[in-house]
KEZAMI-913377 format. One record per residue: x negated, y negated, z of N, C-alpha, C, O in turn; residue in one letter; residue number from 0. Coordinates in steps of 0.1 Angstrom, whole numbers. Layout:
BEGIN
n.u/n.v/n.w/ca.u/ca.v/ca.w/c.u/c.v/c.w/o.u/o.v/o.w/aa/i
X/Y/Z/X/Y/Z/X/Y/Z/X/Y/Z/A/NUM
...
***
This chain:
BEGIN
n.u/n.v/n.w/ca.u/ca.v/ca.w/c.u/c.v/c.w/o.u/o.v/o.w/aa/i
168/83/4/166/95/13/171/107/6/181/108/-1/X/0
161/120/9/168/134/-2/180/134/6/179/129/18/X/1
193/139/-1/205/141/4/208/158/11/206/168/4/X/2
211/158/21/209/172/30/218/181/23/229/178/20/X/3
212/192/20/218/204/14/220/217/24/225/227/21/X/4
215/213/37/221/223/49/227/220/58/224/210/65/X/5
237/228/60/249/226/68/244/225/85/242/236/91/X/6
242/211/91/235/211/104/241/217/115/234/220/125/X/7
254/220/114/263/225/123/253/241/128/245/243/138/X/8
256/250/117/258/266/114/239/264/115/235/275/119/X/9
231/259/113/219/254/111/214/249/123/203/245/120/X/10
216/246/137/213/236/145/198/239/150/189/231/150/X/11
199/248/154/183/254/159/172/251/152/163/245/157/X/12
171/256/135/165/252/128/165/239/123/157/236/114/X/13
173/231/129/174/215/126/164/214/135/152/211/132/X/14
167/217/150/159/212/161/144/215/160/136/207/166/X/15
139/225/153/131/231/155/123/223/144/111/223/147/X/16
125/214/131/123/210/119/122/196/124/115/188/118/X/17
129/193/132/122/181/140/112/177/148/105/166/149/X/18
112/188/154/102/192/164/89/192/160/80/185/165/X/19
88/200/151/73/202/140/74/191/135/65/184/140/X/20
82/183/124/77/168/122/69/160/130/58/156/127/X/21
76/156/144/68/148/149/58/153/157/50/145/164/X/22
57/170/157/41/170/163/35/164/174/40/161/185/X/23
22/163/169/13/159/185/12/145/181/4/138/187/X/24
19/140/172/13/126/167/23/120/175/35/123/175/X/25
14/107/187/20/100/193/29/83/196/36/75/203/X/26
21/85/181/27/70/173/40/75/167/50/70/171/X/27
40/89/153/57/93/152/67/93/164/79/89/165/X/28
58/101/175/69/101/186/76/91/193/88/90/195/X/29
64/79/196/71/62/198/83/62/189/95/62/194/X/30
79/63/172/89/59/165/103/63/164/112/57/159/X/31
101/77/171/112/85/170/122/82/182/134/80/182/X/32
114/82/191/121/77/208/126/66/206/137/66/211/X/33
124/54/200/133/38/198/139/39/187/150/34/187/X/34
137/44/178/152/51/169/162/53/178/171/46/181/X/35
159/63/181/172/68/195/173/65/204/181/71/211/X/36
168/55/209/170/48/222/181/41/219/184/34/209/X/37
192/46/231/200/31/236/213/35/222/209/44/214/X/38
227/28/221/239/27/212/238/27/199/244/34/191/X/39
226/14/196/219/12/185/217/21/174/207/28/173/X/40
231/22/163/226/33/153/212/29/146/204/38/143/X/41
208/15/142/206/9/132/195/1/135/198/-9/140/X/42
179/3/134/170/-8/136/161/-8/127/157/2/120/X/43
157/-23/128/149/-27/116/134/-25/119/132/-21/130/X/44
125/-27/112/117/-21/114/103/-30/125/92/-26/128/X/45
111/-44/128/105/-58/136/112/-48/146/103/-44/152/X/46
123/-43/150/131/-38/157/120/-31/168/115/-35/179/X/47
119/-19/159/109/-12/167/94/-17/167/87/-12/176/X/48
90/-23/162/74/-34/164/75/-38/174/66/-35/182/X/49
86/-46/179/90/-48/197/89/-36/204/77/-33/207/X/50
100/-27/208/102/-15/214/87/-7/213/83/-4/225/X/51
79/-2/203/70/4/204/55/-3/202/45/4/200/X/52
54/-12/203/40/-22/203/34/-19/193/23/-26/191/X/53
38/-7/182/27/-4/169/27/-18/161/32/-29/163/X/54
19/-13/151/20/-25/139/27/-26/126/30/-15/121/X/55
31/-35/121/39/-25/113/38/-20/102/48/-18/96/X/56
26/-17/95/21/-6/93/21/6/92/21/13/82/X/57
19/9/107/20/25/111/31/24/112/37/35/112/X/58
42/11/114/60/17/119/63/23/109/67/34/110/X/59
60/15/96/67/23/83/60/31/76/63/35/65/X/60
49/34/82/45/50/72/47/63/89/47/75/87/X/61
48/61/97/57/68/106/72/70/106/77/81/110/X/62
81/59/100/94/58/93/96/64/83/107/69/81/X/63
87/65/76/86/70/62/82/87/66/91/96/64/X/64
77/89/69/75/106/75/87/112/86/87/123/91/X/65
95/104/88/104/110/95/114/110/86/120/119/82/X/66
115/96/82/133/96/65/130/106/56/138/113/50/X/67
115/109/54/113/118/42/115/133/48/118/142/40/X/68
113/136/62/117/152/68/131/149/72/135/158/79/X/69
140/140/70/156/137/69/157/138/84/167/142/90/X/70
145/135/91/153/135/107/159/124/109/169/125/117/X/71
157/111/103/163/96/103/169/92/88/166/99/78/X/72
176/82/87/181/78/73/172/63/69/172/56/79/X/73
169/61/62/160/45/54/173/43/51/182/50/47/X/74
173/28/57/186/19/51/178/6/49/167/5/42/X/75
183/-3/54/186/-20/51/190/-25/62/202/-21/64/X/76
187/-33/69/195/-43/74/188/-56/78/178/-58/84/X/77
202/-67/69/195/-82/71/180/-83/60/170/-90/59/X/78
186/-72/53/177/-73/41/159/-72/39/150/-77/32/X/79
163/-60/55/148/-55/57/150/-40/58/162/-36/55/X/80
142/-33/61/135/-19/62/143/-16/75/143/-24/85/X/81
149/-7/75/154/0/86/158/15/89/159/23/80/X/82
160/18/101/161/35/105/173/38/110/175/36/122/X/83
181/43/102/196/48/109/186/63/113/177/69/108/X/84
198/62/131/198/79/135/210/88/133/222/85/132/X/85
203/100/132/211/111/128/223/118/140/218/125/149/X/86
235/115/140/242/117/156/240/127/162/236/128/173/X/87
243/141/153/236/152/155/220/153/164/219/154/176/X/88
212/152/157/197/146/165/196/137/177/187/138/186/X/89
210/127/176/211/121/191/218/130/201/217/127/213/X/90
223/137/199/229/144/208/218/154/214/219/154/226/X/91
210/160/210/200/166/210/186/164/215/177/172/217/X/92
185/151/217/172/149/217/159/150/229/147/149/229/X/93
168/151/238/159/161/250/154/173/248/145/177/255/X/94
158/179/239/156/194/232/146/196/227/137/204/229/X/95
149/186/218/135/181/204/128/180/209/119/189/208/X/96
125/171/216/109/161/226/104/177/235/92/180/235/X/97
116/189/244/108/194/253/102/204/244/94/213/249/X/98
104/205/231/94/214/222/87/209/218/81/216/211/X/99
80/193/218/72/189/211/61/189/226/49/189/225/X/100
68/188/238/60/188/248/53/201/255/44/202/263/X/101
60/210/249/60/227/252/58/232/241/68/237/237/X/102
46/234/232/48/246/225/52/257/226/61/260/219/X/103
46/265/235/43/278/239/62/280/238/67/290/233/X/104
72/268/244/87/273/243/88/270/231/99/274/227/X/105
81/262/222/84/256/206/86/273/198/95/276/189/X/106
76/283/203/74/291/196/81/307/202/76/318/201/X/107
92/302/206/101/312/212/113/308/212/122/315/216/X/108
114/295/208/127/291/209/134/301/193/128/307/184/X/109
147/299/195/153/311/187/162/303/173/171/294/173/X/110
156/312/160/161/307/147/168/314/140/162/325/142/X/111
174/316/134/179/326/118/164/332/114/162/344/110/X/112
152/323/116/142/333/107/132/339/121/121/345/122/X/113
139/335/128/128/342/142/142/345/154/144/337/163/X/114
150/355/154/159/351/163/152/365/173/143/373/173/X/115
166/358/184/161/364/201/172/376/204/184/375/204/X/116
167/384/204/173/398/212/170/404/220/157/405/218/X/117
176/413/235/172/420/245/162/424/242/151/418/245/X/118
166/441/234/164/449/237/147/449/222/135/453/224/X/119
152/443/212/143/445/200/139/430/194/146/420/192/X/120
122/432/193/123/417/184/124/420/169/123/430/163/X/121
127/409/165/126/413/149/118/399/138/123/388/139/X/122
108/401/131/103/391/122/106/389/112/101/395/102/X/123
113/380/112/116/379/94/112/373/90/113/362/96/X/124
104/373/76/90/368/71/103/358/52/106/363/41/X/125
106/348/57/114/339/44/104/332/38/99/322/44/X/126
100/336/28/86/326/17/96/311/20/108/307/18/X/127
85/305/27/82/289/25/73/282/15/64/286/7/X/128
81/268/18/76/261/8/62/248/16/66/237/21/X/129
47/252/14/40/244/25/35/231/14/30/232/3/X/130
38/219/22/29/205/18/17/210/11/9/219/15/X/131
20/200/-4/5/204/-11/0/192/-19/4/190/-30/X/132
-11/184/-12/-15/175/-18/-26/173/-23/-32/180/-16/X/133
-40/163/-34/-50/167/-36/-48/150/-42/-41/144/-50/X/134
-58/147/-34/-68/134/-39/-72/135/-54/-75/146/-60/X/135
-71/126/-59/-80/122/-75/-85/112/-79/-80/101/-75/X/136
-99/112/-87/-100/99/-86/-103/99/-100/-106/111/-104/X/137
-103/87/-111/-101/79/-118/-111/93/-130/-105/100/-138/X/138
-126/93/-128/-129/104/-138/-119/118/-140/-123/124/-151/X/139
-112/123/-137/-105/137/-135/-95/135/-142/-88/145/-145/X/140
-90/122/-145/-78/117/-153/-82/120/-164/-92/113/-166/X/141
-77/133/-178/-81/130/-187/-75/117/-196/-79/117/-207/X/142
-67/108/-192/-61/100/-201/-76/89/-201/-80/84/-211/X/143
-81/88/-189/-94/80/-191/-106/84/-190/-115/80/-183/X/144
-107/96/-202/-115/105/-200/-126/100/-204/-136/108/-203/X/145
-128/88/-210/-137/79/-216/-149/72/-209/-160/67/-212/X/146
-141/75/-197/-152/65/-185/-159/75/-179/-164/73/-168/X/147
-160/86/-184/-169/93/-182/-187/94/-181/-195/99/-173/X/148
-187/85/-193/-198/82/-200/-204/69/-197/-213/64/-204/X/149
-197/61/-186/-201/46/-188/-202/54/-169/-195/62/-164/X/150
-214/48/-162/-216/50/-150/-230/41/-145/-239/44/-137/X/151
-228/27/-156/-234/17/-146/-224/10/-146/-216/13/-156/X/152
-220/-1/-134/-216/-17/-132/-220/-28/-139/-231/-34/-138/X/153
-207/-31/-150/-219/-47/-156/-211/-57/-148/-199/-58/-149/X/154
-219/-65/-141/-212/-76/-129/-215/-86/-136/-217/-96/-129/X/155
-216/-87/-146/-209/-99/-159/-194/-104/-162/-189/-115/-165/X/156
-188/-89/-158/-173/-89/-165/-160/-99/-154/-150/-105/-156/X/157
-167/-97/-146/-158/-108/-138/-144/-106/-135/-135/-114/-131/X/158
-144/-88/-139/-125/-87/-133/-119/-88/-119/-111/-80/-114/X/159
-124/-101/-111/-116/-104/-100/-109/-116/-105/-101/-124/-99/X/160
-113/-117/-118/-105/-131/-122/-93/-125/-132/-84/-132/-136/X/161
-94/-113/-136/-81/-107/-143/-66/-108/-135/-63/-106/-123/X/162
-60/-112/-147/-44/-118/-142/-37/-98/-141/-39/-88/-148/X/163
-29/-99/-133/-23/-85/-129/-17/-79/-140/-15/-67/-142/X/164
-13/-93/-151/-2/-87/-158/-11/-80/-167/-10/-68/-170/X/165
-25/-90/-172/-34/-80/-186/-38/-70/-179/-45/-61/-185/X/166
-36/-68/-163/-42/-49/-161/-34/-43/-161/-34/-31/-161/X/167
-24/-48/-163/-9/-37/-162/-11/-32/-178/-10/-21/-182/X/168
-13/-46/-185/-13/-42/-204/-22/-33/-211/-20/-26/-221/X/169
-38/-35/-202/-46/-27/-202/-45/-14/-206/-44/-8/-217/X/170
-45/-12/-189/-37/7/-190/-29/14/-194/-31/26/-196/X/171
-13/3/-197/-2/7/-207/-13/12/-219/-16/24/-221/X/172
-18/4/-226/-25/8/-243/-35/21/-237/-39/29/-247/X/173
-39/24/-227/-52/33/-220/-41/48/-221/-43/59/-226/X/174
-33/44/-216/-21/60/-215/-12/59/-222/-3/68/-221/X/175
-11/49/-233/-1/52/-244/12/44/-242/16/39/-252/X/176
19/40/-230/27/39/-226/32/25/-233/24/16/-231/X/177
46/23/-242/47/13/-242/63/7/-239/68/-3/-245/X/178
68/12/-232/78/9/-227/74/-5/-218/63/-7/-213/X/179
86/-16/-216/83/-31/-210/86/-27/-193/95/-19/-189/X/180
76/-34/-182/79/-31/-171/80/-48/-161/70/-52/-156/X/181
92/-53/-160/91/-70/-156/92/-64/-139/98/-56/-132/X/182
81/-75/-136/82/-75/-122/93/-81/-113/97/-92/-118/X/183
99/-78/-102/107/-85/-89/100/-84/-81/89/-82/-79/X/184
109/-86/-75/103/-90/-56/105/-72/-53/95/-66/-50/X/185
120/-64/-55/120/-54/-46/118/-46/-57/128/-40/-60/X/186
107/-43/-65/106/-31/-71/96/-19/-65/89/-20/-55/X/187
97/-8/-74/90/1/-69/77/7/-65/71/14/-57/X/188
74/0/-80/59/5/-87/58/-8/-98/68/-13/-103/X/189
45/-12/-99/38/-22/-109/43/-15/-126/48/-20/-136/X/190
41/-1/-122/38/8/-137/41/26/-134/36/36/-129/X/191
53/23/-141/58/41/-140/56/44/-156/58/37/-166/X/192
53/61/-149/49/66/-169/48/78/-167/39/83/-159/X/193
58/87/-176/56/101/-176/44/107/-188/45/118/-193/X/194
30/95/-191/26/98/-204/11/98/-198/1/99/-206/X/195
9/97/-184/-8/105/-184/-9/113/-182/1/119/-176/X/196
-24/121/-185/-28/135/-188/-36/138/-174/-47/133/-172/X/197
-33/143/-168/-38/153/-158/-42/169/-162/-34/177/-166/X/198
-55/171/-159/-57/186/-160/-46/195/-177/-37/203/-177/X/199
-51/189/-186/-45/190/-196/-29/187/-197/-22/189/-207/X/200
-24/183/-187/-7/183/-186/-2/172/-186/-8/165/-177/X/201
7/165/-193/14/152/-188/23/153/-172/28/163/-167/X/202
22/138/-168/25/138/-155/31/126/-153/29/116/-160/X/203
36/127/-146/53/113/-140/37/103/-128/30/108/-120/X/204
37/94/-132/25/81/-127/30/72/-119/38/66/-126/X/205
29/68/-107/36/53/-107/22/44/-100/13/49/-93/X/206
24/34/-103/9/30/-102/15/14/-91/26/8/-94/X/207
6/9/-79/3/-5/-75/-7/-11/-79/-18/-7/-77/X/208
-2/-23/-85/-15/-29/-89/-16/-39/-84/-7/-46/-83/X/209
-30/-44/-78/-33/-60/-77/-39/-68/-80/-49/-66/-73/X/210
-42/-82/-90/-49/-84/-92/-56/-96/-86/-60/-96/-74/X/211
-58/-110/-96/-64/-119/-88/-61/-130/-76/-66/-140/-71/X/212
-51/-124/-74/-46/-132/-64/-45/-128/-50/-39/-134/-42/X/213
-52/-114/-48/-55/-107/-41/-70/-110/-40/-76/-110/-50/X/214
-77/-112/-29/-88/-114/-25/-94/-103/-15/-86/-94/-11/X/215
-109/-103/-10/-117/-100/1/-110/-75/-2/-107/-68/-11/X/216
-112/-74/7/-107/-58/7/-95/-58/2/-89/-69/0/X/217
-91/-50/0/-76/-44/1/-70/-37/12/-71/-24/11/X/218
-63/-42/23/-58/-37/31/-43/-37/30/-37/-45/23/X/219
-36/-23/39/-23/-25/40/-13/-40/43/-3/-44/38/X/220
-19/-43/50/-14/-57/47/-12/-67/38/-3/-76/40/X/221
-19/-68/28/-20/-73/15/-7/-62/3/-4/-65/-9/X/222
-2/-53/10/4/-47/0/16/-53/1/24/-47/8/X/223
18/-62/-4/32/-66/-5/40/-74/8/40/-68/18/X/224
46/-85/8/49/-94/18/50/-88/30/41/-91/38/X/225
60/-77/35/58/-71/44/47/-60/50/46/-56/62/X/226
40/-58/38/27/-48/39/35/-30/36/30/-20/39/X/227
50/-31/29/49/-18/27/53/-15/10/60/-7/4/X/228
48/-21/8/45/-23/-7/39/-1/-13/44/4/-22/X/229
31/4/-5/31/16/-6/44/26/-2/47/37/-8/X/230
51/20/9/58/30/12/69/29/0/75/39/-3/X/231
72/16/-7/81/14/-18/75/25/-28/84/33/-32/X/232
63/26/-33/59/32/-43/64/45/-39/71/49/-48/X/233
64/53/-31/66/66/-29/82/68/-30/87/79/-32/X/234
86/60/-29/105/59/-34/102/63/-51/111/70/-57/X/235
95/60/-56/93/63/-73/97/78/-75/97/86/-66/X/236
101/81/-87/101/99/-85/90/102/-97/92/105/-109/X/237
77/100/-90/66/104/-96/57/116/-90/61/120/-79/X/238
45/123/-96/39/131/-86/27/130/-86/19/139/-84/X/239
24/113/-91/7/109/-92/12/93/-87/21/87/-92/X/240
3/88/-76/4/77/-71/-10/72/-70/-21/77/-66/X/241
-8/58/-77/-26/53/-77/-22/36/-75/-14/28/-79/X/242
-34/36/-68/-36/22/-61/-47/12/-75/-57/16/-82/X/243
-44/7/-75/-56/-1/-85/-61/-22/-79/-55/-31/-74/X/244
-74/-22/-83/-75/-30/-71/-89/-36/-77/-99/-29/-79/X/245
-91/-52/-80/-109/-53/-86/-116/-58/-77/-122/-69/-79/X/246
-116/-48/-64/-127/-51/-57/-127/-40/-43/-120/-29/-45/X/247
-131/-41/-34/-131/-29/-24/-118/-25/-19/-111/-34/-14/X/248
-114/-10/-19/-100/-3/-11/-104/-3/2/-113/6/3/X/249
-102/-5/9/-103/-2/24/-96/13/24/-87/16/17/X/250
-103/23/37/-102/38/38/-86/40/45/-80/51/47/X/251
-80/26/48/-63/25/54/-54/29/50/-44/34/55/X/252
-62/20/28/-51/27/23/-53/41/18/-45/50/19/X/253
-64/41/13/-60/60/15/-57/68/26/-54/80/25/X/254
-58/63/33/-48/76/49/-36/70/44/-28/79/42/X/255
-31/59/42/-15/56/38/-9/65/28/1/73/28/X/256
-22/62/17/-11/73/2/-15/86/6/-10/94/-3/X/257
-23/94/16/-21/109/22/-12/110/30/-3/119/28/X/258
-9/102/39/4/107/42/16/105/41/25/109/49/X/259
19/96/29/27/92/23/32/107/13/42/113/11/X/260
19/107/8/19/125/-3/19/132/7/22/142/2/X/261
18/135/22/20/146/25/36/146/33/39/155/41/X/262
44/137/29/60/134/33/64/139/21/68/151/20/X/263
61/131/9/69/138/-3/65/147/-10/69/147/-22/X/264
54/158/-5/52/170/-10/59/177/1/54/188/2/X/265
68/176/9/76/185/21/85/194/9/86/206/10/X/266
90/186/-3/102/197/-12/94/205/-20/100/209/-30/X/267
79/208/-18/77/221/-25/66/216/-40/62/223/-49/X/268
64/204/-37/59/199/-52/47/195/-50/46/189/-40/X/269
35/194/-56/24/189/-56/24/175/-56/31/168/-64/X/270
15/170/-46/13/154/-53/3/150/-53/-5/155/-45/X/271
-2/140/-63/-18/138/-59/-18/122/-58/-9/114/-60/X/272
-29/120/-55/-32/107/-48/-44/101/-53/-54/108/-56/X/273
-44/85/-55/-60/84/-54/-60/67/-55/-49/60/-55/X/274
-75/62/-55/-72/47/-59/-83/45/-69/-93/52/-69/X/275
-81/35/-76/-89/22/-83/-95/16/-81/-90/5/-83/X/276
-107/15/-77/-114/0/-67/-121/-2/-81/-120/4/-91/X/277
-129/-15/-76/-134/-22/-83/-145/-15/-94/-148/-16/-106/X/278
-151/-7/-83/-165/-4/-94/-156/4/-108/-155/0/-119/X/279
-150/14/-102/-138/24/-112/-133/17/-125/-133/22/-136/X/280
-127/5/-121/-123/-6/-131/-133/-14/-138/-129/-20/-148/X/281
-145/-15/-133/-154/-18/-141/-158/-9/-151/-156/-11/-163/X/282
-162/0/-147/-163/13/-158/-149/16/-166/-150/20/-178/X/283
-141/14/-162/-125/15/-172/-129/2/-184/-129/2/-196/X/284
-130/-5/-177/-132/-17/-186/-142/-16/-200/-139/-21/-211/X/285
-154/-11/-197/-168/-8/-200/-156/2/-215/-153/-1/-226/X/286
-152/15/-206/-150/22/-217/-139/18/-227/-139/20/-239/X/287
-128/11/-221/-123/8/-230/-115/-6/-233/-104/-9/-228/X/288
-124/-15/-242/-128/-29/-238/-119/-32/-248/-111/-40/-243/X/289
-113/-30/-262/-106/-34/-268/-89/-30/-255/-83/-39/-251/X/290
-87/-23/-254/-77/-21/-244/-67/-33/-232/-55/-34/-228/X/291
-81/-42/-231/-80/-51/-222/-83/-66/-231/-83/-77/-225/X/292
***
């Protein structure tokens, strides 16, 4: 979790107000937010709230994940799962929060350091922000595989649903240069991190999920990883290109996952982009660069 650099005390309004706008009109963050704070309970896991709020969990932890990443909640652990400490400050508060998410019209009068309230005079003070900035990519726009440019049939000869995960991981290491060793665990982050592909003429920080044959039928959030948040792990990486890779169909779940996954950790000001790998893409990767693989 980023570590708070403002003082919440001297700050409180603007806390309230920065919570407020996080959870929005979205009524799945708000479940998630209301059983965080529900009840003594600093500390619940993420089955915790799957009970309490009937979501799936799924949406618990990319709803979890958009609230730890605007620091209204803390990502912990507990019992050696996914969990949401609350912020005591924010508990103390939290009728406040909710009647601005339920009230705009008072969301947008309530009083800050950059909008404050006086008798007699209003005053606007206009402080350059920093707004979420993210942009989809897909697999041609990469100059590192700038190669598969030129290959845009399917040969369904090649048979990469039977490729073992590790020769796609080796693949693309030789594809972006990259030869540093990356051994898999159970709680890691990313399949493949690399500050050495080319985007838009620039090198760029990568972290890549990969699946291969032992993944079947679509690719759904579910399939990502025993608990299914196998994505939200990747976004713990400190990268600013996240790609899914996959030899056969992405389902459109997981791209709403890695948007708003990129639109939580583009909150500090930084671009991120997003995209995935499906099968046809990897065919043509393959096509262009076959000694590689």
């Amino acid at each position: 979790m980023p570590i708070k650099v403002s003082d919440i005390g001297s700050n409180l309004n603007e806390n309230i107000q920065h919570a407020a706008d996080t959870i929005g009109r979205s009524k799945h963050r708000r479940k998630v937010f209301e059983a965080i704070y529900r009840g003594k309970t600093k500390v619940k896991t993420v089955s915790d709230l799957i009970k309490m709020t009937g979501l799936g969990r799924v949406r618990v932890l990319q709803e979890g994940g958009i609230l730890s990443a605007n620091q209204i909640v803390e990502k912990t652990k507990k019992d050696s799962e996914t969990a949401y400490k609350k912020d005591e400050t924010f508990t103390h508060h939290k009728r406040r929060i909710l009647s601005l998410v339920d009230d705009p019209s008072k969301a947008a009068k309530y009083p800050t350091k950059q909008r404050p309230s006086v008798k007699s005079t209003t005053y606007k003070i206009v402080v350059p922000g920093k707004r979420s900035r993210v942009k989809p990519v897909t697999v041609d726009e990469i100059d590192s595989f700038h190669k598969i440019r030129k290959f845009t049939k399917i040969d369904s000869s090649l048979g990469l649903d039977k490729m073992l995960e590790s020769k796609l991981k080796s693949g693309l290491k030789k594809i972006i240069g990259e030869t540093h060793t990356f051994k898999d665990w159970g709680g890691e982050q990313n399949d493949l991190y690399t500050n050495k592909i080319r985007y838009k003429s620039k090198r760029r920080t990568a972290a890549f999920a990969l699946k291969g044959k032992a993944t079947k039928g679509s690719l759904t959030p579910n399939k990502m990883g025993k608990n299914g948040d196998q994505i939200s792990r990747l976004f713990t990486s400190s990268a600013e290109m996240f790609l899914v890779v996959y030899h056969g169909k992405i389902d459109e779940s997981i791209v709403s996952q890695l948007e708003a996954f990129s639109l939580a950790k583009s909150m500090i000001g930084t671009t991120i982009y997003y995209g995935v790998i499906d099968g046809d893409d990897l065919n043509r990767l393959y096509q262009a660069y076959k000694t590689c693989f």
